[in-house]
VOPAGU-2260 file (C-alpha; in pm, 1 decimal, decimal comma):
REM VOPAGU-2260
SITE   aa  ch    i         X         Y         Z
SITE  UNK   A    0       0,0       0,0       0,0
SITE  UNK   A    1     224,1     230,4      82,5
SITE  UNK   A    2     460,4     154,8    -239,0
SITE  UNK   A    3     680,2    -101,1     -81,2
SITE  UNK   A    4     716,5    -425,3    -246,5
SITE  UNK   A    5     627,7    -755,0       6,7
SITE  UNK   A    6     905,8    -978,2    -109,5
SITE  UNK   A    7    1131,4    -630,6      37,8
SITE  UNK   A    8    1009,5    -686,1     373,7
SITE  UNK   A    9     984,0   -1106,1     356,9
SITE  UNK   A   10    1349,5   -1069,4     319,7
SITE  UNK   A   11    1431,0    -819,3     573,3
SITE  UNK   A   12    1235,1   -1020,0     825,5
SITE  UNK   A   13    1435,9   -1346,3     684,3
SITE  UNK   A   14    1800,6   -1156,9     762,7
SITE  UNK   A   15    1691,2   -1043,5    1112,2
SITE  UNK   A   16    1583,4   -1394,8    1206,2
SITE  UNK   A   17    1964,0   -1526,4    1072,7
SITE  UNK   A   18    2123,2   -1278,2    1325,3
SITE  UNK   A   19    1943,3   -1381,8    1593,2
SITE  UNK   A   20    2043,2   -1745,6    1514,1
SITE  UNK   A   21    2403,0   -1650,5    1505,2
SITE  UNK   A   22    2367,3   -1468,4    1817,6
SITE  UNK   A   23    2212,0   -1813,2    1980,0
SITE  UNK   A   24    2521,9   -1995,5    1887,1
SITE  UNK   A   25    2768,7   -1794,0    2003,7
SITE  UNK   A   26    2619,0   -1759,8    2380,1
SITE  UNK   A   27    2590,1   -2133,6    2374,2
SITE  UNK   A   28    2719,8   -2233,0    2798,4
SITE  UNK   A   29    3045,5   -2416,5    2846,1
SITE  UNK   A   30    2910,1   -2763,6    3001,8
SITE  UNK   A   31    3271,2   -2857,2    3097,3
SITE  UNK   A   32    3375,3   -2524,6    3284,9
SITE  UNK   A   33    3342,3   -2500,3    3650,2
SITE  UNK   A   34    3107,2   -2259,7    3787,9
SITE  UNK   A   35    3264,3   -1969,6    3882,1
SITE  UNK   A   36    3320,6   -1941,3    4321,1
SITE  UNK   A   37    3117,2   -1716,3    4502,6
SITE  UNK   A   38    3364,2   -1421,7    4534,4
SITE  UNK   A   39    3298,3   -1126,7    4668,1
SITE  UNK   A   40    3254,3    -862,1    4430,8
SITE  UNK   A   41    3521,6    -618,9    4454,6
SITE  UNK   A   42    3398,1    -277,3    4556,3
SITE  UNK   A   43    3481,9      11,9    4338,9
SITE  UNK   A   44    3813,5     188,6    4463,2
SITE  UNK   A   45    3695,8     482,7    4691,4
SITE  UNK   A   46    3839,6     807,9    4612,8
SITE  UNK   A   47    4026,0     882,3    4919,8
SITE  UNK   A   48    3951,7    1265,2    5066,4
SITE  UNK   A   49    4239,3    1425,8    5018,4
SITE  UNK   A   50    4379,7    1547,8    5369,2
SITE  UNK   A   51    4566,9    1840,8    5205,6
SITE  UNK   A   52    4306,9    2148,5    5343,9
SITE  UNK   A   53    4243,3    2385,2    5021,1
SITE  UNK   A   54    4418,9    2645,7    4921,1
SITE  UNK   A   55    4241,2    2899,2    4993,8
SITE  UNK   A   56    4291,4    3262,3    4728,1
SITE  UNK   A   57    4495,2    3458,4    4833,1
SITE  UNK   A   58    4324,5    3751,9    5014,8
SITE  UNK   A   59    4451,1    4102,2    4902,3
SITE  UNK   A   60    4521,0    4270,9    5232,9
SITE  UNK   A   61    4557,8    4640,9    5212,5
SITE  UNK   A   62    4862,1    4787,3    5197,9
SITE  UNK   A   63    4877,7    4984,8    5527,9
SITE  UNK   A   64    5052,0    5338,2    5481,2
SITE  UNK   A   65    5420,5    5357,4    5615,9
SITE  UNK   A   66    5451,0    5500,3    5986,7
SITE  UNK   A   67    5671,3    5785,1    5944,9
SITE  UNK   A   68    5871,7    5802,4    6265,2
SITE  UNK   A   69    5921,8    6113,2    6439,7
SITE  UNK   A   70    6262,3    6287,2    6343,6
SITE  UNK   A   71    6454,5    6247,7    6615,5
SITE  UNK   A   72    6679,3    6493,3    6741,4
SITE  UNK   A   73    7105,1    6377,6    6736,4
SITE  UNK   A   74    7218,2    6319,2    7059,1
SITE  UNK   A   75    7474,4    6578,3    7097,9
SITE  UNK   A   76    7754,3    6435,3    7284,7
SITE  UNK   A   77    7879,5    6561,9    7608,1
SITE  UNK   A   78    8136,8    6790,0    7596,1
SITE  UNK   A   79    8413,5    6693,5    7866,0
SITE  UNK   A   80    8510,9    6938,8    8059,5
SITE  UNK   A   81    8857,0    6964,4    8161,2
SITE  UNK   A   82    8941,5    6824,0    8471,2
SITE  UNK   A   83    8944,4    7087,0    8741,6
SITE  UNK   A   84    9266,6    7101,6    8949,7
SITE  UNK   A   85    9104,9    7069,7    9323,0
SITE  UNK   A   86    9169,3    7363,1    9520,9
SITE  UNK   A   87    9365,9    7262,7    9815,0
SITE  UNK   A   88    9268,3    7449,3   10133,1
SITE  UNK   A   89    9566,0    7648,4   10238,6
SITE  UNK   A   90    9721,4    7503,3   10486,2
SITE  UNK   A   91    9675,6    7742,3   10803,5
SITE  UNK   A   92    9991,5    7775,0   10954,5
SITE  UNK   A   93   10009,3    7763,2   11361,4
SITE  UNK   A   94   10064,3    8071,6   11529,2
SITE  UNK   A   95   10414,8    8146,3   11641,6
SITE  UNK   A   96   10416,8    8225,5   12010,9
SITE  UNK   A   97   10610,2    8575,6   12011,5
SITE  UNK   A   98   10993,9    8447,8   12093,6
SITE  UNK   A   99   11106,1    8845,6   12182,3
SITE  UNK   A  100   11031,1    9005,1   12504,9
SITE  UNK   A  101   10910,8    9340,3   12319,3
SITE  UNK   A  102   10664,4    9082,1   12097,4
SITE  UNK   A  103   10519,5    8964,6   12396,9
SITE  UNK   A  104   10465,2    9261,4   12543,1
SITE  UNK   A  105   10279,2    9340,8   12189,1
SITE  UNK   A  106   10045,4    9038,8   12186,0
SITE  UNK   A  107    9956,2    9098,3   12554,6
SITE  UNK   A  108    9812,0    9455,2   12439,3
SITE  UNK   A  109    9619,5    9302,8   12134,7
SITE  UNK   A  110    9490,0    9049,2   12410,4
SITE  UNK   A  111    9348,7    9362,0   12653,6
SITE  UNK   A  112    9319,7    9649,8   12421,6
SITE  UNK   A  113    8947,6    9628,9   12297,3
SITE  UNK   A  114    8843,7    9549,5   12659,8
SITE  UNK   A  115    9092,3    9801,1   12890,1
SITE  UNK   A  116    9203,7   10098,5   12838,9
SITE  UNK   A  117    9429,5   10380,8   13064,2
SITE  UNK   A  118    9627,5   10256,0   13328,7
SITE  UNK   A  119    9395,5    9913,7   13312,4
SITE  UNK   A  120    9568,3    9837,8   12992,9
SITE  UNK   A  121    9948,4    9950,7   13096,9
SITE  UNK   A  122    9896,9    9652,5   13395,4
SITE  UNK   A  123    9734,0    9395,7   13187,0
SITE  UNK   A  124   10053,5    9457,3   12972,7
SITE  UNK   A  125   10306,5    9411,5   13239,2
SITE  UNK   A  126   10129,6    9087,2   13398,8
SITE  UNK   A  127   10338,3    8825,4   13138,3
SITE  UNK   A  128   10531,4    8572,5   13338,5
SITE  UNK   A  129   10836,1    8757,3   13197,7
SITE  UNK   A  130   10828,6    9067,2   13377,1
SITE  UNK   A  131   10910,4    9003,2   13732,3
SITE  UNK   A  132   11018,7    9346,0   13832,7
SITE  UNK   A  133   10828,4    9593,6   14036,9
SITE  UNK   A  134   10583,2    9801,2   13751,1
SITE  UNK   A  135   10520,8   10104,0   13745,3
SITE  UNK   A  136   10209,3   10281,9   13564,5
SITE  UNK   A  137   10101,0   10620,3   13520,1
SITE  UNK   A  138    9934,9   10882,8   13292,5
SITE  UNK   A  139   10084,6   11105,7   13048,5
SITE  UNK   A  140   10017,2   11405,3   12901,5
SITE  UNK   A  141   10159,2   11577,4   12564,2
SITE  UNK   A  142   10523,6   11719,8   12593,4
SITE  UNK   A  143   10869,2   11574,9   12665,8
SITE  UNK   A  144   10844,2   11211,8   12746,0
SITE  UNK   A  145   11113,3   10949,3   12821,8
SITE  UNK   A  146   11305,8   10797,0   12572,5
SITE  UNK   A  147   11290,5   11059,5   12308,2
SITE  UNK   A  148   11488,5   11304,7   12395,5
SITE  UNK   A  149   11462,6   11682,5   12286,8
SITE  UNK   A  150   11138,6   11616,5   12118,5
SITE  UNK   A  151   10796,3   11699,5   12214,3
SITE  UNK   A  152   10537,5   11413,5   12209,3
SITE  UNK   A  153   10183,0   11573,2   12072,0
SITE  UNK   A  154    9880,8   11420,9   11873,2
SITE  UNK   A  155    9728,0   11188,6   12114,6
SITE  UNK   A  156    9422,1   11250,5   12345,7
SITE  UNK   A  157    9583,0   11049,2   12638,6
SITE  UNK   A  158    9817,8   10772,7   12768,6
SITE  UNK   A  159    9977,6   10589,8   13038,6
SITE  UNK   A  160   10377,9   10477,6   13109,0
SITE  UNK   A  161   10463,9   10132,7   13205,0
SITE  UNK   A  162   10789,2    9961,3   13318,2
SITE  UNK   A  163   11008,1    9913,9   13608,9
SITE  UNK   A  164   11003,9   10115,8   13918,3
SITE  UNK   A  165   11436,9   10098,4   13898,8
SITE  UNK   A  166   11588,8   10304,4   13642,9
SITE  UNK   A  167   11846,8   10124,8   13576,4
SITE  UNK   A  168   11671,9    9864,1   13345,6
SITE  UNK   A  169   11683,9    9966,2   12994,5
SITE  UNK   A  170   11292,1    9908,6   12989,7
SITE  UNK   A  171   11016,7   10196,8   12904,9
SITE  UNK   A  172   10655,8   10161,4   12713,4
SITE  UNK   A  173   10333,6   10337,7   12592,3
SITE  UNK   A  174   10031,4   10290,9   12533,9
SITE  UNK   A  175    9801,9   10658,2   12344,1
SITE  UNK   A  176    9519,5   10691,0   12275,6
SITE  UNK   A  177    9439,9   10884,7   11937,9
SITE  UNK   A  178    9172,0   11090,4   11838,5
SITE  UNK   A  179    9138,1   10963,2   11449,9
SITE  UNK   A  180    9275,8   10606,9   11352,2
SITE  UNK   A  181    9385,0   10824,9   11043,7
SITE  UNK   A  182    9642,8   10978,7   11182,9
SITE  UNK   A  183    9800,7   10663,2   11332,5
SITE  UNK   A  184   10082,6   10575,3   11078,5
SITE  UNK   A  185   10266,8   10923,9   11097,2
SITE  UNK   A  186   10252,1   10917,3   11437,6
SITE  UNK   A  187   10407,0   10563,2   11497,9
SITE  UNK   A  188   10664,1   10727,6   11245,1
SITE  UNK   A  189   10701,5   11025,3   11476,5
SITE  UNK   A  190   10767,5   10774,8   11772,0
SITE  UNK   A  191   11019,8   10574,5   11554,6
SITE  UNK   A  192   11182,5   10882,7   11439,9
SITE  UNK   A  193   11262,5   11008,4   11783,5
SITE  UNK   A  194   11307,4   10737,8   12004,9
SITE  UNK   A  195   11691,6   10651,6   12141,2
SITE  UNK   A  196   11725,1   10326,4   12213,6
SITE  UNK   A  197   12055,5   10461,1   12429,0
SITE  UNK   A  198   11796,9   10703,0   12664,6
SITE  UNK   A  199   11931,8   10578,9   12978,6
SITE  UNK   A  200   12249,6   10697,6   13050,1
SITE  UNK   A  201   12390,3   10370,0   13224,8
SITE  UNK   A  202   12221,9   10054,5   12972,8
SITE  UNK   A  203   12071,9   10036,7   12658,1
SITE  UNK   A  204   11769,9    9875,3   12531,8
SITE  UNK   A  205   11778,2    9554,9   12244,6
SITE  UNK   A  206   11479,0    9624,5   12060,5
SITE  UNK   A  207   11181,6    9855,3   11974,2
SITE  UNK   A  208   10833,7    9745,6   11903,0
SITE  UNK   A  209   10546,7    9898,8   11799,5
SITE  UNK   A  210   10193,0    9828,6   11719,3
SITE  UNK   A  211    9825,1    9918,4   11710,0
SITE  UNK   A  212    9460,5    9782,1   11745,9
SITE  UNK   A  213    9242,2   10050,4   11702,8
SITE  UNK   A  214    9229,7   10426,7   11776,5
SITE  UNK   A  215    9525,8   10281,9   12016,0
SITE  UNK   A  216    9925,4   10296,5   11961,9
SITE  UNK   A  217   10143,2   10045,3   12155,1
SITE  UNK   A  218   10545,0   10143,8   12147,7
SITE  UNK   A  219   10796,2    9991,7   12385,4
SITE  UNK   A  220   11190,1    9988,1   12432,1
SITE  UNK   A  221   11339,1    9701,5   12615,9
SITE  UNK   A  222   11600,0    9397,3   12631,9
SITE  UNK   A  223   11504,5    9123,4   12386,3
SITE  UNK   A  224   11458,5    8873,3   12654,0
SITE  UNK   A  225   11343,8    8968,0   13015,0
SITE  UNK   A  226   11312,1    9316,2   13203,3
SITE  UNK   A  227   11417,1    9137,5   13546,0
């Protein structure tokens, strides 16, 4: 009917049924072979996890800004200073005791002048262990005094003699009192000037000594060791 011819399909039909014989034959069972063991079926092969954790990306961190550090000043170094010489203390040296009569006679005024004065001061002079004669003190006025000869003794407001009631001992002192400290140094020079160690007709004296401590003048003529 629909314009194929019947001996077409007969045929076809025919060659199918051929294959399937051929097929038969070939899947025909092996009477002599042993039946295969039960064995257990081999399972598949299991993909193993791997233990190796992902890589994960790398993450793009941000780029943090450089910390600029404060400029720091340089460290100047120390400048050394030289070494400094210690200053010694100056070594104070003792006092020498006075080794003259006449100089002992001087400190013993220093000693009494600020607190005595008059014939207070002529007897604190005279009271050194040295002087063992009989003393003698008195006032004086301006005019010719003892021990200087011809001239006349002025500039001082008042004063006292002191020394040995016995002439004969080449001993004489005084203390004045001035008006003006000022006019101290020319009249120590006037005393100086004047004096004669050689006043006493019979001895003479060793030394001369003077001295002041203020508005006060010390002078004195006598042996260099004792006034006995």
């Amino acid at each position: 009917e629909n314009g194929m011819d019947v001996s077409t399909i007969v045929e076809e039909n025919e060659s199918d049924a051929e294959k399937e014989s051929v097929a038969s034959d070939n899947t025909s069972v092996d009477e002599n072979a042993k039946p295969a063991e039960n064995q257990p079926a081999k399972k598949p092969a299991e993909s193993k996890p791997s233990t190796k954790p992902a890589e994960k990306p790398a993450e793009s961190k941000p780029v943090a800004a450089p910390i600029e550090k404060p400029t720091e000043k340089p460290v100047e170094a120390p400048i050394e200073k030289p070494t400094e010489k210690p200053v010694e203390a100056p070594i104070e040296k003792p006092v020498e005791e006075p080794k003259t009569l006449g100089n002992k006679l001087l400190a013993a005024f220093h000693a009494n002048a600020t607190s005595k004065s008059g014939e207070a001061l002529g007897t604190a002079i005279l009271s050194i262990p040295e002087i063992q004669f009989m003393q003698a003190v008195g006032p004086i006025e301006e005019g010719y005094l003892a021990g200087f000869g011809n001239t006349e003794i002025k500039g001082f407001q008042s004063g006292v003699v002191f020394g040995p009631m016995i002439s004969t001992i080449p001993f004489i002192g005084y203390v004045f009192e001035l008006e003006n400290t000022a006019d101290i140094p020319a009249f120590i020079s006037l005393l100086k000037t004047n004096a004669d160690l050689r006043w006493n007709i019979c001895t003479a004296a060793d030394e001369m000594v003077t001295g002041s401590n203020g508005n006060k003048v010390f002078f004195v003529m006598c042996p260099t060791e004792s006034g006995n």
